[in-house]
Backbone as XML, in Angstrom:
<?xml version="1.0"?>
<chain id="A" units="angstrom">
  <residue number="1" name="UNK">
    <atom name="N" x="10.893" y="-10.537" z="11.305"/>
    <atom name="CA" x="10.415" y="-10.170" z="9.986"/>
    <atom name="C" x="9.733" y="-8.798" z="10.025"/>
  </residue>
  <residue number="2" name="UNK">
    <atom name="N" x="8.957" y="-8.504" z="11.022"/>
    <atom name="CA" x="8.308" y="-7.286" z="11.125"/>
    <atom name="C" x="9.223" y="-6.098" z="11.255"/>
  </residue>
  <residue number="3" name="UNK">
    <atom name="N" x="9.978" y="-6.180" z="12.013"/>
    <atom name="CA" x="11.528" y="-5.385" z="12.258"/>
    <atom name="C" x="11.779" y="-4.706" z="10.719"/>
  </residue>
  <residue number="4" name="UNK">
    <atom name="N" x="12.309" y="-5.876" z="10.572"/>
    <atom name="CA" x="12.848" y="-5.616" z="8.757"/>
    <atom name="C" x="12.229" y="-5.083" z="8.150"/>
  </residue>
  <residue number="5" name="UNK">
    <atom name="N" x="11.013" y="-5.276" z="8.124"/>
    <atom name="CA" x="9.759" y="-4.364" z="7.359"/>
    <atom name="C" x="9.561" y="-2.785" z="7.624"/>
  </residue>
  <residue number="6" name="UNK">
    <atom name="N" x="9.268" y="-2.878" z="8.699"/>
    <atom name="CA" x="9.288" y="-1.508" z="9.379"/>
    <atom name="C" x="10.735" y="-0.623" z="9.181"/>
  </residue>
  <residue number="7" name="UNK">
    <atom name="N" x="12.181" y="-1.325" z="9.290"/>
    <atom name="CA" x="13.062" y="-0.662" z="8.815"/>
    <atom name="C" x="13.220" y="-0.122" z="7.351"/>
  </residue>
  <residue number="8" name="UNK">
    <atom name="N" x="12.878" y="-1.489" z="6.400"/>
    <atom name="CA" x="12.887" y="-1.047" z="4.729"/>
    <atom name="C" x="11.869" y="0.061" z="4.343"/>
  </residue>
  <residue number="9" name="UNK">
    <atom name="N" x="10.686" y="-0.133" z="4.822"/>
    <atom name="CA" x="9.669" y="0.964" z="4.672"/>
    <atom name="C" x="9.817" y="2.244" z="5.197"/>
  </residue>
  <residue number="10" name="UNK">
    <atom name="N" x="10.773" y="2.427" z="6.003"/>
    <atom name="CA" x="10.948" y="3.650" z="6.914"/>
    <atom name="C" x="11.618" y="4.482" z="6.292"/>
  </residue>
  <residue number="11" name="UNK">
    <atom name="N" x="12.936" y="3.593" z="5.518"/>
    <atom name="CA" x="14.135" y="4.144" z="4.555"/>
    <atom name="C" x="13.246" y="4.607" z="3.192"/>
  </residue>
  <residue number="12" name="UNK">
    <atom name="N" x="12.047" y="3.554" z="2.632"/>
    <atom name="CA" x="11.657" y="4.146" z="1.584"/>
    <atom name="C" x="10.747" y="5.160" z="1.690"/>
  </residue>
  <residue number="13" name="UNK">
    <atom name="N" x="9.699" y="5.488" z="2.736"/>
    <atom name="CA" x="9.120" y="6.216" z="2.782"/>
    <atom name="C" x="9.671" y="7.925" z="3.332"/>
  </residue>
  <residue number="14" name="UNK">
    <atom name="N" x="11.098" y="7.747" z="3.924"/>
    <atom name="CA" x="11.918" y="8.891" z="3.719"/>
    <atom name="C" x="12.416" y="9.495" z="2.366"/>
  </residue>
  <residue number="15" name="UNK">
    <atom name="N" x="12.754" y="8.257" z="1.832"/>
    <atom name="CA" x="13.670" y="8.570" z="0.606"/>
    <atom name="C" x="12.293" y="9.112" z="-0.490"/>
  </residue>
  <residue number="16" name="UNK">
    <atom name="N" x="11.798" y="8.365" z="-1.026"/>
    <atom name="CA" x="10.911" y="8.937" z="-2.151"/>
    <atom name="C" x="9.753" y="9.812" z="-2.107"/>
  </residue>
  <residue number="17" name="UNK">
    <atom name="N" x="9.036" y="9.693" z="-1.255"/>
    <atom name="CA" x="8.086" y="10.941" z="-1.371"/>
    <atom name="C" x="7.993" y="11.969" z="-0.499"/>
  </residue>
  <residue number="18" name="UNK">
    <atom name="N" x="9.524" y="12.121" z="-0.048"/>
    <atom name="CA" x="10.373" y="13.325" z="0.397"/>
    <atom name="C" x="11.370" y="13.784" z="-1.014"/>
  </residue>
  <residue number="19" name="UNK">
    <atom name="N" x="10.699" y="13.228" z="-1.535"/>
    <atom name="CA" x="11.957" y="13.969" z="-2.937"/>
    <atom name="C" x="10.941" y="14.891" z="-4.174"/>
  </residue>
  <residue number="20" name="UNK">
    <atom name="N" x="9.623" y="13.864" z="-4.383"/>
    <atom name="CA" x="8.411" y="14.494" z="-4.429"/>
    <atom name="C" x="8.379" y="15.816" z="-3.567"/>
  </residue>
  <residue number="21" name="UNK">
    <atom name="N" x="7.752" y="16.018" z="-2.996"/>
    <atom name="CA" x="7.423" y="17.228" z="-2.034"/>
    <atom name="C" x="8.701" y="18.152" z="-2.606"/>
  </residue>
  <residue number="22" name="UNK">
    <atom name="N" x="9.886" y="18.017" z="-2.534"/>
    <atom name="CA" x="10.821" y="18.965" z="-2.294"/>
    <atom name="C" x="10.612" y="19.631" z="-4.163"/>
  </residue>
  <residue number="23" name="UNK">
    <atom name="N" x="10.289" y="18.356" z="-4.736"/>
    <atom name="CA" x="10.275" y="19.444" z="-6.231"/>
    <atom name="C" x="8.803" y="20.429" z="-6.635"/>
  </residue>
  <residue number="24" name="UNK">
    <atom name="N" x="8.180" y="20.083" z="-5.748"/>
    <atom name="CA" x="6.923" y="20.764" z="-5.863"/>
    <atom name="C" x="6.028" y="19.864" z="-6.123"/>
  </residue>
  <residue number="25" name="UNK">
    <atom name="N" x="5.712" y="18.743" z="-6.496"/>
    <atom name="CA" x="5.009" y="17.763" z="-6.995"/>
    <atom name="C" x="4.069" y="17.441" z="-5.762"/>
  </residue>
  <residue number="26" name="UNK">
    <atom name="N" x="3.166" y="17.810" z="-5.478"/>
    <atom name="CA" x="2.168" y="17.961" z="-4.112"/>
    <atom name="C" x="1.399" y="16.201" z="-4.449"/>
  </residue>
  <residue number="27" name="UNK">
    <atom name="N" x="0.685" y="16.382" z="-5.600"/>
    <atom name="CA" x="-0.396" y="15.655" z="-5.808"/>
    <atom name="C" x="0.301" y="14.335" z="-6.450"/>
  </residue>
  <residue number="28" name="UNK">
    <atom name="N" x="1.794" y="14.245" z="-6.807"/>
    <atom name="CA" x="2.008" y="12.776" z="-7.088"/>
    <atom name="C" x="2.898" y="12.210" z="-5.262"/>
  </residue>
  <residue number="29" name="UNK">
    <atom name="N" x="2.850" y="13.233" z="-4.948"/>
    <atom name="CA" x="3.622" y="13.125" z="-3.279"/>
    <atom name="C" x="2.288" y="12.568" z="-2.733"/>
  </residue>
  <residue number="30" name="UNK">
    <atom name="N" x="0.893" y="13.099" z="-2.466"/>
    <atom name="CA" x="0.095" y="12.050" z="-2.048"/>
    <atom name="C" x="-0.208" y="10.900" z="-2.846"/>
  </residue>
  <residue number="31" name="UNK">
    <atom name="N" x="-0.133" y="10.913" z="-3.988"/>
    <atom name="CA" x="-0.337" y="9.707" z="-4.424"/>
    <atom name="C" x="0.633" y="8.427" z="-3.848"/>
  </residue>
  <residue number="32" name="UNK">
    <atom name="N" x="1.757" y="9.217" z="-3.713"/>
    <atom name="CA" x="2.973" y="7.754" z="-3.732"/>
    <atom name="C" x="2.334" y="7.693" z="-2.331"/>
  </residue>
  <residue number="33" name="UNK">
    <atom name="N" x="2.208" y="8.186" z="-1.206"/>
    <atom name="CA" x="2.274" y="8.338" z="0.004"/>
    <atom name="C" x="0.843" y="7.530" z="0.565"/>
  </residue>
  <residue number="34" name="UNK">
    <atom name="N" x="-0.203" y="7.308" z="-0.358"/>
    <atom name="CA" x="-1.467" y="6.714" z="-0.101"/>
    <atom name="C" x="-0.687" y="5.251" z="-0.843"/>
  </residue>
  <residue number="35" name="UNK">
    <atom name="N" x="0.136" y="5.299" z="-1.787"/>
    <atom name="CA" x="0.191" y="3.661" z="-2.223"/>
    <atom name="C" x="1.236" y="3.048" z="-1.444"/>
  </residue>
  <residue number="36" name="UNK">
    <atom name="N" x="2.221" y="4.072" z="-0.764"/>
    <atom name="CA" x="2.994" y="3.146" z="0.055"/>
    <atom name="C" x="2.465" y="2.998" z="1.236"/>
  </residue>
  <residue number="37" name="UNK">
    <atom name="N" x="1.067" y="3.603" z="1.629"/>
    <atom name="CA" x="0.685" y="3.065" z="2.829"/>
    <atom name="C" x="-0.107" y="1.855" z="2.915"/>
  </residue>
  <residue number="38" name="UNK">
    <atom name="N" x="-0.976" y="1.811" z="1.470"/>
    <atom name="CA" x="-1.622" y="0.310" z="1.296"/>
    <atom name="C" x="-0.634" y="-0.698" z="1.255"/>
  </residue>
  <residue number="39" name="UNK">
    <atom name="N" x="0.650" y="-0.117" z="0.584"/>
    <atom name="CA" x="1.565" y="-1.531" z="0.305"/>
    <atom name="C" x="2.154" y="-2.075" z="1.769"/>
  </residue>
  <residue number="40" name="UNK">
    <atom name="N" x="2.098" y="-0.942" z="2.496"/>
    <atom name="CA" x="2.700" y="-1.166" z="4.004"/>
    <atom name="C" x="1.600" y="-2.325" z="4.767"/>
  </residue>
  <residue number="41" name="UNK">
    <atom name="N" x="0.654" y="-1.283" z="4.945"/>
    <atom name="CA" x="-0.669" y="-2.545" z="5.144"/>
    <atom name="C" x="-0.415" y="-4.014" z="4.956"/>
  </residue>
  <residue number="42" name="UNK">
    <atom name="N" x="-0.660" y="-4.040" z="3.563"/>
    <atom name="CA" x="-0.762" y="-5.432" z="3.179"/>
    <atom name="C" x="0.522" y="-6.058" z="3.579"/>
  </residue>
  <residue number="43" name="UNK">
    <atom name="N" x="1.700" y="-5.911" z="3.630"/>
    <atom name="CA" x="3.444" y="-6.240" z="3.575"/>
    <atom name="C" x="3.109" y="-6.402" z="5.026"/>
  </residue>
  <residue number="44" name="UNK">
    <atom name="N" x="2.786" y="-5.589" z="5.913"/>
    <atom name="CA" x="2.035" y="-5.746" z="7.550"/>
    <atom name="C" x="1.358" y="-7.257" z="8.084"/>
  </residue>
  <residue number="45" name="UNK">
    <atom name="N" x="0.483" y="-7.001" z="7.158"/>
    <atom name="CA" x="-0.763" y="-7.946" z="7.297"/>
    <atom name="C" x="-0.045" y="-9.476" z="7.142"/>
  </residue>
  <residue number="46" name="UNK">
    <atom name="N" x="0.838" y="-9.744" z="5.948"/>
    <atom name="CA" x="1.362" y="-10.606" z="5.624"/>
    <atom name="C" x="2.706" y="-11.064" z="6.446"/>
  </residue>
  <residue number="47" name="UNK">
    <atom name="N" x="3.181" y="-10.325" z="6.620"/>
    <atom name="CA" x="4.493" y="-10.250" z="7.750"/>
    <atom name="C" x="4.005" y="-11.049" z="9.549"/>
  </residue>
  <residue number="48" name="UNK">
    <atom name="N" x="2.771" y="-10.726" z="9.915"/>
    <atom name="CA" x="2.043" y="-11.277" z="10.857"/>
    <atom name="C" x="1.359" y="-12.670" z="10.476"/>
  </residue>
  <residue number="49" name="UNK">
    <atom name="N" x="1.372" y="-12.881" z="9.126"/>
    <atom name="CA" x="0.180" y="-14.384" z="9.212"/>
    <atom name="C" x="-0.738" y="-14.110" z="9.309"/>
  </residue>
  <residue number="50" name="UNK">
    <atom name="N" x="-1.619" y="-13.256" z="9.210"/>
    <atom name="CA" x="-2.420" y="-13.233" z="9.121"/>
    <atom name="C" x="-3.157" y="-13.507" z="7.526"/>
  </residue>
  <residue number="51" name="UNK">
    <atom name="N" x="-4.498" y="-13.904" z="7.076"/>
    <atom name="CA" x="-4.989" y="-14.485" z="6.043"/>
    <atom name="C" x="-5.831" y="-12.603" z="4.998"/>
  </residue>
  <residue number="52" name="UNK">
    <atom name="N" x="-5.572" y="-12.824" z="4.092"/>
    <atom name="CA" x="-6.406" y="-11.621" z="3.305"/>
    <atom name="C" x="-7.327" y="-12.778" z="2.815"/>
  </residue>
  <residue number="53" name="UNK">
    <atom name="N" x="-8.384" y="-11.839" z="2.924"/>
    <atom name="CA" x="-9.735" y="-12.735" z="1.857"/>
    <atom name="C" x="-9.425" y="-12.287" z="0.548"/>
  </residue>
  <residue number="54" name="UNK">
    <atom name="N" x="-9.664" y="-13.371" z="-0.392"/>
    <atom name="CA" x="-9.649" y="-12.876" z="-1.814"/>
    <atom name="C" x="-11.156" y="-12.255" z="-2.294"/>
  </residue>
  <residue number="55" name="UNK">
    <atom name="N" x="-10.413" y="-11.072" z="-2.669"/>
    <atom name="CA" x="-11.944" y="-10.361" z="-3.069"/>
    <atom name="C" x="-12.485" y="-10.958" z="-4.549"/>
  </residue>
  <residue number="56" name="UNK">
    <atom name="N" x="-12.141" y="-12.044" z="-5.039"/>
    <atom name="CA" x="-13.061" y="-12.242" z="-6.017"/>
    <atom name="C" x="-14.294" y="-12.334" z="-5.957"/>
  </residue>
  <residue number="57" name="UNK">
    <atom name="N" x="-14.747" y="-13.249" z="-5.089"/>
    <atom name="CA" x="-16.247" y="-13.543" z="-4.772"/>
    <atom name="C" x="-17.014" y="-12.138" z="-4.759"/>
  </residue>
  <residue number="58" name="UNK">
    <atom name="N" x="-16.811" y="-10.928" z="-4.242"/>
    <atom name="CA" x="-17.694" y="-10.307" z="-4.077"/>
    <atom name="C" x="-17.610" y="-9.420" z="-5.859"/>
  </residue>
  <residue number="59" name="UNK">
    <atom name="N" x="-16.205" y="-9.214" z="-6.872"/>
    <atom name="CA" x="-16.313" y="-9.109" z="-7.463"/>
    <atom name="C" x="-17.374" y="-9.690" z="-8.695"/>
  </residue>
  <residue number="60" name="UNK">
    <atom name="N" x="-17.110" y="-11.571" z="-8.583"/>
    <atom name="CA" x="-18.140" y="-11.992" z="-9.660"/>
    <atom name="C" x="-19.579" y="-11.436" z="-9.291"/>
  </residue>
  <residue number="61" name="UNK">
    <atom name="N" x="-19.766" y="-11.509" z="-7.952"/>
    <atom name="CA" x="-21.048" y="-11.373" z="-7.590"/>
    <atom name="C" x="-21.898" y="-9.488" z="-7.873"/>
  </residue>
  <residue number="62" name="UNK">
    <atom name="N" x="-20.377" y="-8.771" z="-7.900"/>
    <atom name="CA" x="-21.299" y="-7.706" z="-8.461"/>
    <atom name="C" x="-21.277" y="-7.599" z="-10.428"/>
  </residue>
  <residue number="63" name="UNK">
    <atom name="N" x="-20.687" y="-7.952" z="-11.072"/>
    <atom name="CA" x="-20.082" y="-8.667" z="-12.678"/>
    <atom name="C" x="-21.571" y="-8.832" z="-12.792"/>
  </residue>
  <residue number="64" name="UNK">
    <atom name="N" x="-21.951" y="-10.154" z="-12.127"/>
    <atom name="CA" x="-23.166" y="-10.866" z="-12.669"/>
    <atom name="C" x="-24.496" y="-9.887" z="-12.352"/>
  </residue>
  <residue number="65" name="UNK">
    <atom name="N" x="-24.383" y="-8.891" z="-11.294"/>
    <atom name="CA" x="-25.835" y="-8.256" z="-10.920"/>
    <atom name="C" x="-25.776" y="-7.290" z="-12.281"/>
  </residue>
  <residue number="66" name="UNK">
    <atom name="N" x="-24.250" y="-6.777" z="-12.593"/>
    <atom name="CA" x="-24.816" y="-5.872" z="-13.882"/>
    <atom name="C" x="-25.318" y="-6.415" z="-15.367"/>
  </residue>
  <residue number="67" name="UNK">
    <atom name="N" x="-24.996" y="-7.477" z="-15.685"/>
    <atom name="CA" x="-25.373" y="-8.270" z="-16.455"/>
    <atom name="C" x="-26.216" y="-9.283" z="-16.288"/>
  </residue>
</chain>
């Protein structure tokens, strides 16, 4: 599974924000390039079994300090 991952991501991260860059588009080229690295991450993280904590808890808990 990790294989596969690392191959699909390899193809997309050639293909699209190498097409960015080439038109001049600097600042949506890092953008894509910071979100396909979180998406890699997480697609990573998940590909291994490993568990994500759900960040709600720390969300309600800051919700309620502002209110």
């Amino acid at each position: 599974m990790v294989i596969y991952l690392l191959l699909i991501y390899a193809i997309v991260i050639i293909i699209d924000p190498y097409g960015l860059l080439k038109q001049g588009k600097k600042r949506d080229f890092y953008v894509c390039s910071v979100l396909c690295l979180v998406s890699f991450s997480l697609a990573f993280v998940l590909s291994m079994g490993w568990e994500i904590p759900s960040p709600s808890s720390p969300i309600v808990h800051w919700v309620k300090k502002l209110f």
